[in-house]
BAFI-3210 file (N, C-alpha, C; in Angstrom, 3 decimals, decimal comma, padded with zeros to 6 digits):
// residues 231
n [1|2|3|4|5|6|7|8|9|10|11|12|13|14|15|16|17|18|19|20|21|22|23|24|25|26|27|28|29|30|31|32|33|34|35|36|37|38|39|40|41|42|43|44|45|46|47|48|49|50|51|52|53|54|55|56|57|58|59|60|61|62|63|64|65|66|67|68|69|70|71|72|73|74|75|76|77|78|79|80|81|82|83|84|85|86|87|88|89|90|91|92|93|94|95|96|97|98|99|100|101|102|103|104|105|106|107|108|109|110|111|112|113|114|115|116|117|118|119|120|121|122|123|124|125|126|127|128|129|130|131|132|133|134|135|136|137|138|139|140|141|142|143|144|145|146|147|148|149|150|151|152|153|154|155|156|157|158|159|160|161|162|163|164|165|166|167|168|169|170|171|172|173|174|175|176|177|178|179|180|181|182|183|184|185|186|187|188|189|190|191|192|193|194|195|196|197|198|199|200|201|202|203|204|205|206|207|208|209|210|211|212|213|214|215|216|217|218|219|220|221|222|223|224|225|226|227|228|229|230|231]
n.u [000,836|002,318|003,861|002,440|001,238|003,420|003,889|001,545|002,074|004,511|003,915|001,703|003,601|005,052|003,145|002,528|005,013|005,333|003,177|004,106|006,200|004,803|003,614|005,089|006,934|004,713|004,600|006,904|006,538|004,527|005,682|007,739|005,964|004,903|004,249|005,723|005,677|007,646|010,527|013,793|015,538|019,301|020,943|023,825|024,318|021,754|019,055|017,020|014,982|016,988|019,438|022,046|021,302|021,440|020,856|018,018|016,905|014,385|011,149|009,498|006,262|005,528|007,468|010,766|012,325|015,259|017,295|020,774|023,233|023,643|022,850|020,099|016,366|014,517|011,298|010,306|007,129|005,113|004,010|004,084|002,906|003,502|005,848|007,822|009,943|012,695|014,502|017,728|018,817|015,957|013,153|010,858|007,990|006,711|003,305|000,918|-002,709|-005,892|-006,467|-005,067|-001,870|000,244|001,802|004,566|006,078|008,800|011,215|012,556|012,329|009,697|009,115|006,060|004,900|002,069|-000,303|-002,462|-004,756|-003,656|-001,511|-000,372|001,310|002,774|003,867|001,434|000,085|-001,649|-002,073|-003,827|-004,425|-007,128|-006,351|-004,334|-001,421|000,972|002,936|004,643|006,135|007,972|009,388|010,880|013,127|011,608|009,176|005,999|006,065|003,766|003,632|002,278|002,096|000,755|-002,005|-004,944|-004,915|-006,163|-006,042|-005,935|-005,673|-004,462|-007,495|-009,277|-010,490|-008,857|-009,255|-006,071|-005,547|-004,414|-000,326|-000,141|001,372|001,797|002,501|002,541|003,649|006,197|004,889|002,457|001,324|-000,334|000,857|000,156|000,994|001,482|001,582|-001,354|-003,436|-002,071|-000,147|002,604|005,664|008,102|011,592|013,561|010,938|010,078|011,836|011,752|009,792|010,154|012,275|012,076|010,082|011,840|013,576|011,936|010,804|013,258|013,897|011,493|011,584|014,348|013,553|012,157|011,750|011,920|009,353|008,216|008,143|006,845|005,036|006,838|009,080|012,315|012,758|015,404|017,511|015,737|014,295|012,559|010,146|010,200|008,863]
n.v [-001,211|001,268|001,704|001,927|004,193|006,120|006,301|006,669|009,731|009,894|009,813|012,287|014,799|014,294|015,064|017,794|019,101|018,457|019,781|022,911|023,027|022,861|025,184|027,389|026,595|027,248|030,205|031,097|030,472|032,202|035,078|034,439|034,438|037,389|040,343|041,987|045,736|047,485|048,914|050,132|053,115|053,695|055,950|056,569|055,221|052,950|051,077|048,262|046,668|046,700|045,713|046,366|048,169|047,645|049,726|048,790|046,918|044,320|046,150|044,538|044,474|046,299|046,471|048,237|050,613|052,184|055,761|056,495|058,980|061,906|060,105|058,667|057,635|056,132|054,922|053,533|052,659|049,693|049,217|051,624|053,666|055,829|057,483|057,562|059,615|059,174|061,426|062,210|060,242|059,014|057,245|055,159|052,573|051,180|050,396|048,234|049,146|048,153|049,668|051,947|053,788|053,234|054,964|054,637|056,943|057,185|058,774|061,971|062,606|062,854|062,803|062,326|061,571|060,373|058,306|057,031|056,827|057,932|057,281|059,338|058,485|059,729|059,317|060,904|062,217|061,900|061,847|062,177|061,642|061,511|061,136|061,193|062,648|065,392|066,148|066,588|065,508|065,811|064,634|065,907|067,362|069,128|069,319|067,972|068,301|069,314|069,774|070,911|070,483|070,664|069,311|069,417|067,992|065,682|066,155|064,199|064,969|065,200|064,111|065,774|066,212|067,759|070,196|071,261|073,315|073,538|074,247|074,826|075,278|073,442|073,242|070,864|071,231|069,718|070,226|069,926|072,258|074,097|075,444|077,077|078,107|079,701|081,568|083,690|083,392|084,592|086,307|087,513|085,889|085,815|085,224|083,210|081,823|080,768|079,271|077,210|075,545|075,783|073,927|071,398|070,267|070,908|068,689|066,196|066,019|065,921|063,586|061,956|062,288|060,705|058,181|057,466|054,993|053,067|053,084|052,664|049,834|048,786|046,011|044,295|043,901|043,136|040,959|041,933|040,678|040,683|041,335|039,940|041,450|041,916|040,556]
n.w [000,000|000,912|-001,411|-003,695|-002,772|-002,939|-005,664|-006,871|-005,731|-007,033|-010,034|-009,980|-009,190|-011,439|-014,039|-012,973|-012,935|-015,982|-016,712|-015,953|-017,606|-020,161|-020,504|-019,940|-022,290|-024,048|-023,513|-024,152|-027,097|-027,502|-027,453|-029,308|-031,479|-031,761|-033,568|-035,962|-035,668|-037,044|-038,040|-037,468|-037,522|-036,863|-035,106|-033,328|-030,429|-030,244|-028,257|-027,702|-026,353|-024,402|-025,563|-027,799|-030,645|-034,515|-037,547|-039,498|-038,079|-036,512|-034,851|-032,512|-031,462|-028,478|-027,550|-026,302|-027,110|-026,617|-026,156|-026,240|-024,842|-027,428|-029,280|-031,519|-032,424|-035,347|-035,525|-038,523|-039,196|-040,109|-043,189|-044,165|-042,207|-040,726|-038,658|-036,045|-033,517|-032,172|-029,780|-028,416|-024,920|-024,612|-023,990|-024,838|-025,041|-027,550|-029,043|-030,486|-030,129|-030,737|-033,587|-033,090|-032,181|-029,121|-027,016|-024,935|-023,271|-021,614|-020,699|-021,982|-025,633|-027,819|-031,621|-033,183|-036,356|-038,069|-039,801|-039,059|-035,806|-032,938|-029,402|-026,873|-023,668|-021,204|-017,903|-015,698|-017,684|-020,516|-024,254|-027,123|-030,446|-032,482|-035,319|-038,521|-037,616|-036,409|-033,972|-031,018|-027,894|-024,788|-022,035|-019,078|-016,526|-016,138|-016,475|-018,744|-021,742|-024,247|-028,041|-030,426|-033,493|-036,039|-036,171|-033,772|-030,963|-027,968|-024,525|-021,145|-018,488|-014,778|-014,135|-016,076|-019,047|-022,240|-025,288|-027,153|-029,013|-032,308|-033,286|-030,555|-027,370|-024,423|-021,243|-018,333|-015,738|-013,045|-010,632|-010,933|-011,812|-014,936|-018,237|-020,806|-023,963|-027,093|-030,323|-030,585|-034,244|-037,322|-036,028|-035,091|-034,322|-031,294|-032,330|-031,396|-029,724|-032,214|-033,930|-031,952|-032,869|-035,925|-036,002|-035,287|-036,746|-039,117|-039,229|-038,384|-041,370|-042,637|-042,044|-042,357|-045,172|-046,240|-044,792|-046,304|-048,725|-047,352|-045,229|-047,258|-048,138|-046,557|-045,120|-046,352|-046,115|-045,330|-041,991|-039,620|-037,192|-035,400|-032,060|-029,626|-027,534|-023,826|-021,143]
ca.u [000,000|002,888|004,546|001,643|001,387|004,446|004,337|001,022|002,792|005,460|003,032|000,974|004,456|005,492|002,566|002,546|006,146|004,934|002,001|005,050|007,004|004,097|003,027|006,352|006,757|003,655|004,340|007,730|006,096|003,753|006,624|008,646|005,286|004,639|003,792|006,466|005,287|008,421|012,165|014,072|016,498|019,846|022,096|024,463|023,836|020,639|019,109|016,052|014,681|018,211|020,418|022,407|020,891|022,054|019,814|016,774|016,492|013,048|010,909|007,993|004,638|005,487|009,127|011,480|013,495|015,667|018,585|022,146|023,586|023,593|021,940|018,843|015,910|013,452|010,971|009,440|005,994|004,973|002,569|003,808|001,597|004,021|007,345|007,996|011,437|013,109|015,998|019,131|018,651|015,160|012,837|009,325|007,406|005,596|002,986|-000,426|-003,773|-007,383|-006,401|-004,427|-000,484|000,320|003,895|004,403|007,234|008,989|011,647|013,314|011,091|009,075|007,882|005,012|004,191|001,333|-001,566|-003,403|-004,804|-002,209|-001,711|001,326|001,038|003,515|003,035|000,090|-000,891|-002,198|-002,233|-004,322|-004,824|-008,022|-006,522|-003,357|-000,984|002,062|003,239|006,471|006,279|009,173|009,356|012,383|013,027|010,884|007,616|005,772|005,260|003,400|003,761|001,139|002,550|000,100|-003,443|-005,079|-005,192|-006,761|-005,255|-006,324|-004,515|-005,075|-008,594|-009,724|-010,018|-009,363|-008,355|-004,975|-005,405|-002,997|000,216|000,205|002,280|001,368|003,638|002,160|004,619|005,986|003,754|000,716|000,575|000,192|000,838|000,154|001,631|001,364|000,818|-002,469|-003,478|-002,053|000,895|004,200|006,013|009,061|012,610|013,423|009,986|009,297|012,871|011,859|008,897|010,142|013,841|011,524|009,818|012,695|014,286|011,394|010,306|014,306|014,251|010,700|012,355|014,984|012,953|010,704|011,783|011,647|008,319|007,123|008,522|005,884|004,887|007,354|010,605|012,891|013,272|016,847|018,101|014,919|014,244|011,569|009,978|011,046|007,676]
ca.v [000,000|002,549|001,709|002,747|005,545|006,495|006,068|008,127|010,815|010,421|010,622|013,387|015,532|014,982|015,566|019,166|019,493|018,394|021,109|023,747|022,972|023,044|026,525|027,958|026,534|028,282|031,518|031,311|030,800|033,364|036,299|034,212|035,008|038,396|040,647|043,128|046,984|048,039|048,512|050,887|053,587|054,007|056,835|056,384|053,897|052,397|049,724|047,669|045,638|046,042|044,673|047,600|047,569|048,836|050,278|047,661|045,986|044,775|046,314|043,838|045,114|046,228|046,623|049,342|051,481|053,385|056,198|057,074|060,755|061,851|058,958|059,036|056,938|056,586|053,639|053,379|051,557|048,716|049,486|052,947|054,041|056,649|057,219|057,959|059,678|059,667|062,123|061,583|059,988|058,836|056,050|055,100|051,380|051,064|048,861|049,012|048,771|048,545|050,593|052,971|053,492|053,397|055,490|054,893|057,746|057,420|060,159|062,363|063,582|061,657|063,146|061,593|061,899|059,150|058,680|056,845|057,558|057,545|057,822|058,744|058,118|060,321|059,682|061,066|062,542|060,911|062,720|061,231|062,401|060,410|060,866|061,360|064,288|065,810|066,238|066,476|065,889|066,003|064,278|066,417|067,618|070,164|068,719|067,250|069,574|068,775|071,162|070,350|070,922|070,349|069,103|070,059|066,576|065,683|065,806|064,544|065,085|065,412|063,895|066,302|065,978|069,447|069,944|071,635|073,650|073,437|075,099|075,509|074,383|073,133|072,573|070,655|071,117|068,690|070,568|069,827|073,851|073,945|076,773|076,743|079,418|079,596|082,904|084,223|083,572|086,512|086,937|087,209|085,052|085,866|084,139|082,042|080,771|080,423|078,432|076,176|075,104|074,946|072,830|069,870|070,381|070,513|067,796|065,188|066,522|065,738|062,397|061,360|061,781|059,562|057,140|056,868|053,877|051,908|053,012|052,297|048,646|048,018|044,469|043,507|044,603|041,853|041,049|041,614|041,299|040,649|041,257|039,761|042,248|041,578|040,736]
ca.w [000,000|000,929|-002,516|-004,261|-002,462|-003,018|-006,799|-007,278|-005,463|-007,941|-011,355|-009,867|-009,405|-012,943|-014,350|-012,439|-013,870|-017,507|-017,207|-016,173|-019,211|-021,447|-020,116|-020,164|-023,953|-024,682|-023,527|-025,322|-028,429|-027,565|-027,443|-030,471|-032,818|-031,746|-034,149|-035,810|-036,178|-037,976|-038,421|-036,710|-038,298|-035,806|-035,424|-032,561|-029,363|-029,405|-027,717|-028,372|-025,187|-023,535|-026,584|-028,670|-032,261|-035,854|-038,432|-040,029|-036,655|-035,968|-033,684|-032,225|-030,845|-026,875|-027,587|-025,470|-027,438|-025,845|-027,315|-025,424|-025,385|-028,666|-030,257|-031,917|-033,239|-035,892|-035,894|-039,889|-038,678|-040,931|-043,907|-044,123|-041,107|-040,398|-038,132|-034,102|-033,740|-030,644|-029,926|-027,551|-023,798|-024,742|-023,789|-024,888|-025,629|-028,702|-029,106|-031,099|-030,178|-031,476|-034,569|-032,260|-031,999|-028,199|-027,328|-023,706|-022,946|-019,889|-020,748|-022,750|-026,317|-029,311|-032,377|-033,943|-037,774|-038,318|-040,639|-037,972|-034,637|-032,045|-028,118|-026,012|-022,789|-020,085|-016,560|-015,078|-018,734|-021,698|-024,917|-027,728|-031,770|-033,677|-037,164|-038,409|-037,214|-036,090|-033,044|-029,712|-026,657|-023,923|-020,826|-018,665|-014,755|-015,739|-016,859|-019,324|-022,494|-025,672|-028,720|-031,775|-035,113|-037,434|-035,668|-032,484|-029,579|-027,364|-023,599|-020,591|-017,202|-013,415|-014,106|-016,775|-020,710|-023,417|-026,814|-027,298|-030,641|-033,401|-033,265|-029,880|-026,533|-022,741|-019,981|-017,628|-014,975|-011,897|-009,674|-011,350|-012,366|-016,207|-018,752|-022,214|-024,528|-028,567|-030,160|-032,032|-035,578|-037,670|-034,640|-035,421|-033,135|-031,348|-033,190|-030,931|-030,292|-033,907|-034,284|-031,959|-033,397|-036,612|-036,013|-034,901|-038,210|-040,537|-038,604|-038,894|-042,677|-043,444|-041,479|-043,552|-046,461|-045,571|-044,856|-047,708|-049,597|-046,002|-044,908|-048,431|-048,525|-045,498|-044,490|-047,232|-045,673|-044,447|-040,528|-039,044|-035,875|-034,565|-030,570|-028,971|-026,441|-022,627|-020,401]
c.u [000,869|003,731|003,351|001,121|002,358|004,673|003,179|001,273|003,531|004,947|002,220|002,282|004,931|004,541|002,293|003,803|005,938|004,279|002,930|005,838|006,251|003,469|004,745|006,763|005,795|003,466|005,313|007,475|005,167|004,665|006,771|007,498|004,663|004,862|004,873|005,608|006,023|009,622|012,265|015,267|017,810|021,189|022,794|023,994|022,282|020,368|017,398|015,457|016,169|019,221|020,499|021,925|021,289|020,758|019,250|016,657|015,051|012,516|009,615|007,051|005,378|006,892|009,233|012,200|014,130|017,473|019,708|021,826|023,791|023,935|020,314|018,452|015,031|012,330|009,861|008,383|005,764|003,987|002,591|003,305|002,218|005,553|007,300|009,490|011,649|014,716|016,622|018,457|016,810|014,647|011,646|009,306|006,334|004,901|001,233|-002,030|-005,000|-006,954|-005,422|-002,620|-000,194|001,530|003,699|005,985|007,532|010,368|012,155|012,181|010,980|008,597|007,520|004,350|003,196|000,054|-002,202|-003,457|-003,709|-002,271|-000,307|000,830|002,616|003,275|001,575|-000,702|-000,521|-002,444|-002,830|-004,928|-005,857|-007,545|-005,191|-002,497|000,526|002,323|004,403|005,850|007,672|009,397|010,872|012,459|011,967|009,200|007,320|005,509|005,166|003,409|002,853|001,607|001,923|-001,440|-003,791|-005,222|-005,697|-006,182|-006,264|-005,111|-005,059|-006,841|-009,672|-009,418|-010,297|-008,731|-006,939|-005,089|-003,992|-001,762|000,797|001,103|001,439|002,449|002,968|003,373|004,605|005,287|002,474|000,157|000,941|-000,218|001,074|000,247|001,276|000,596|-000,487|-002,145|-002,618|-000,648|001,983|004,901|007,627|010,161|012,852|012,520|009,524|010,420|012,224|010,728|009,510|011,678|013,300|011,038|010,359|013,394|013,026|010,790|012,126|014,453|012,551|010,769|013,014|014,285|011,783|010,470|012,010|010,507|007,607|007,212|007,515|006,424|006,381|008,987|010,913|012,965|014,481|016,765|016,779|015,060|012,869|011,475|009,725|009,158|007,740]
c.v [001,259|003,133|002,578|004,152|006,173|007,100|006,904|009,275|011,177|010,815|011,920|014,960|015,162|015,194|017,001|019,871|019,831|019,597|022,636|023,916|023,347|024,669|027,207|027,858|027,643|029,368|031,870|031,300|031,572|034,428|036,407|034,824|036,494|039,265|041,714|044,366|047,710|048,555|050,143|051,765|054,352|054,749|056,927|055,351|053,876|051,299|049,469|046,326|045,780|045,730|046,283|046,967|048,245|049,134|048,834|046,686|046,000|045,046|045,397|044,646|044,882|046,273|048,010|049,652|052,882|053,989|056,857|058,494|061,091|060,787|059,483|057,816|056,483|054,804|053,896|052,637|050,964|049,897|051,049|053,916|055,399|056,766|058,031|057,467|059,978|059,957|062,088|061,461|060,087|057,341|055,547|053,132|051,828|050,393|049,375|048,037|048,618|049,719|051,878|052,815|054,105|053,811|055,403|055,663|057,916|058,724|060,397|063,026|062,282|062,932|062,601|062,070|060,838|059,641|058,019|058,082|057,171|058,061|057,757|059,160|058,277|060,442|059,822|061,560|062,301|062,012|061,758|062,264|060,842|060,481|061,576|062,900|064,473|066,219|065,711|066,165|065,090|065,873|065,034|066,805|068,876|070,325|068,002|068,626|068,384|069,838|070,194|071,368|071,397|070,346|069,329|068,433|067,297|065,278|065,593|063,794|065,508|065,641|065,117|066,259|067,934|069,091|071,025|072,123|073,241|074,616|075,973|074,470|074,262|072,722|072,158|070,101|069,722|069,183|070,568|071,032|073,114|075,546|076,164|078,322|078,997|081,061|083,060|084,070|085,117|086,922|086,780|086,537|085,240|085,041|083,237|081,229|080,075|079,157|077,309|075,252|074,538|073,620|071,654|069,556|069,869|069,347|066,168|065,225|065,796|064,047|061,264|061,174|060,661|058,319|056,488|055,598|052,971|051,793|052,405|050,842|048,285|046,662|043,467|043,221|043,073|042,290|040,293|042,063|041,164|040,063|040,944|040,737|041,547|041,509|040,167]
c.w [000,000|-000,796|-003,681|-003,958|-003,274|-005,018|-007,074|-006,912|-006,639|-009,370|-011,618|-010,213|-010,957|-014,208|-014,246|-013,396|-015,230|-018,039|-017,050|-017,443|-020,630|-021,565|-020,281|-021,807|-024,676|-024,651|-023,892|-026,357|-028,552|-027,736|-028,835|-031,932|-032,856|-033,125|-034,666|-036,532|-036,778|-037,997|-037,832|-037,130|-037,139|-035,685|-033,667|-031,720|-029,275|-029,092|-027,722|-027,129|-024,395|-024,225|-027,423|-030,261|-033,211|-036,655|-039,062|-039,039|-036,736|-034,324|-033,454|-031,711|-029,080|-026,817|-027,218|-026,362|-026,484|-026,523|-025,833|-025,992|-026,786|-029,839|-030,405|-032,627|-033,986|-035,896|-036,981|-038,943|-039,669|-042,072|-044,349|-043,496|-040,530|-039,443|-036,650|-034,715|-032,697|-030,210|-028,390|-026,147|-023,377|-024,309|-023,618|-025,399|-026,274|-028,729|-030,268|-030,633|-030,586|-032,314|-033,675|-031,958|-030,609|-028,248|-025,726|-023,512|-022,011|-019,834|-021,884|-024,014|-027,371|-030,286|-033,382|-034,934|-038,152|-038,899|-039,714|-036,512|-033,518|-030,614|-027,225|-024,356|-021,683|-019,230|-016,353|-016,670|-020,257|-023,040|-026,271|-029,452|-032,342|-034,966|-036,780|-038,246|-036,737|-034,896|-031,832|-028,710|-026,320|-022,552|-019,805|-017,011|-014,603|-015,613|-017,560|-020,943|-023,946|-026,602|-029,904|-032,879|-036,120|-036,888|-034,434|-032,113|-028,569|-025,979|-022,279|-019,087|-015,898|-013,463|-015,146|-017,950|-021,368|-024,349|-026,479|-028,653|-030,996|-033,001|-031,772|-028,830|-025,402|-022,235|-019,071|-016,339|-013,753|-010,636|-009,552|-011,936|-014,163|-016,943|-020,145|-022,820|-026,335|-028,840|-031,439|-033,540|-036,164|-036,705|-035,047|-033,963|-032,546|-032,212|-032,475|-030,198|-031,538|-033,940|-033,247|-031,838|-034,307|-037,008|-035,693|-036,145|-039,290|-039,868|-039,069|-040,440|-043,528|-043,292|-042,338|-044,691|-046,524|-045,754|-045,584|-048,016|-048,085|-045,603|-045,674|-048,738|-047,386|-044,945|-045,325|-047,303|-044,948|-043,014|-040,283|-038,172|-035,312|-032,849|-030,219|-027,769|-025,174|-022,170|-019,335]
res [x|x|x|x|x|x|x|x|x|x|x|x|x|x|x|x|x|x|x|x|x|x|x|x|x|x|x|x|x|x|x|x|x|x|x|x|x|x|x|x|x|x|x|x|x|x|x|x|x|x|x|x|x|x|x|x|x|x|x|x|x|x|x|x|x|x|x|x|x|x|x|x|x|x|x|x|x|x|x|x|x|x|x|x|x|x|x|x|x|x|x|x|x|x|x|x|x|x|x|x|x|x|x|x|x|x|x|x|x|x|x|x|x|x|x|x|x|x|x|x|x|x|x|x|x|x|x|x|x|x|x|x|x|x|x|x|x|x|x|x|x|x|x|x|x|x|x|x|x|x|x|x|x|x|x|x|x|x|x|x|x|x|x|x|x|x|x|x|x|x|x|x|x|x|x|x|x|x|x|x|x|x|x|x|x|x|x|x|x|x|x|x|x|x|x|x|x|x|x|x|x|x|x|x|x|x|x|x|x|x|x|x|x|x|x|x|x|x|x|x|x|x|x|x|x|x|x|x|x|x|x]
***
């Protein structure tokens, strides 16, 4: 009687084991078929889940990019869908949802040229465009600021939603005060506000060029260097 004991003890434990292995398998091949959103263009140190990467690296769905001191980096999105550029000592996860391109920015700046709808997501505040558009923001010791290029978004922060016209800025500082500046239609705009509007401008307008014949190769683009994203 104790032998048999003994011995369904021992089938029950490797059965338990078996069901570990098969669950662990399965959520490795859950990562391994993840989904790629699109190749990554790399000008000095970047890194890609943790791992330094060179230019046409893929990026998967939920993948960390992140850029050293003057490094920088552009990720083409599949299909042509548009490009998130992220400049030196940066660090956002991409990922996409229900028709929506999620940017989760934990510091430093992004700017987002996309023909879809898109949402970046800084701390306490969430910034969100339904259709495609242009737009910075800049995570720093000083706040959070968003500047709108092209289309007005939609922000909402310390439990309240507004639009943000076009053209203009918000600082939503680390004190929770926020100040939004941008001058009148018709306004001439000081020079060095105007410059630094438009140096983000000519900067992603030179860097879309660039990347034409990559964006435009879409779904059809080879995967190198692919990183599975870390979970």
């Amino acid at each position: 009687m104790r032998r048999k004991a003994v011995t369904g003890g021992l089938i029950a434990l490797l059965i338990v084991c078996t069901s570990g292995v098969k669950t662990g398998a399965s959520e490795w091949s859950a990562r391994a078929r993840r989904v790629p959103i699109g190749e990554v263009v790399a000008n000095g140190h970047v890194f890609l889940n943790g791992m330094a990467v060179t230019s046409g690296s893929t990026v998967f769905d939920g993948s960390a990019v992140r850029t050293s001191r003057g490094g920088s980096a552009i990720l083409a999105l599949r299909s042509g869908a548009g490009v998130i550029a992220l400049l030196p000592e940066s660090e956002a996860r991409i990922r996409e949802a229900t028709h929506v391109w999620v940017i989760e920015l934990a510091r430093g700046t992004a700017l987002i040229r996309a023909r879809a709808a898109t949402e970046v997501r800084a701390g306490r505040l969430h910034v969100r465009s339904l259709q495609g558009n242009f737009y910075r923001i800049a995570v720093n010791e000083e706040g959070i600021r968003v500047e709108t290029l092209e289309r007005p978004v939609t922000i909402r922060a310390e439990g309240r939603e507004f639009t943000l016209a076009a053209e203009r800025s918000l600082l939503l500082r680390t004190d929770g005060a926020q100040v939004e500046s941008g001058a009148p239609p018709h306004t001439p705009q000081p020079r060095r506000t105007r410059r630094r509007a438009v140096i983000p401008a000519l900067v992603m307008g030179a860097l879309t060029v660039t990347l034409a014949l990559t964006v435009a190769r879409g779904e059809r683009s080879k995967v190198v260097s692919p990183v599975a994203p870390q979970r």
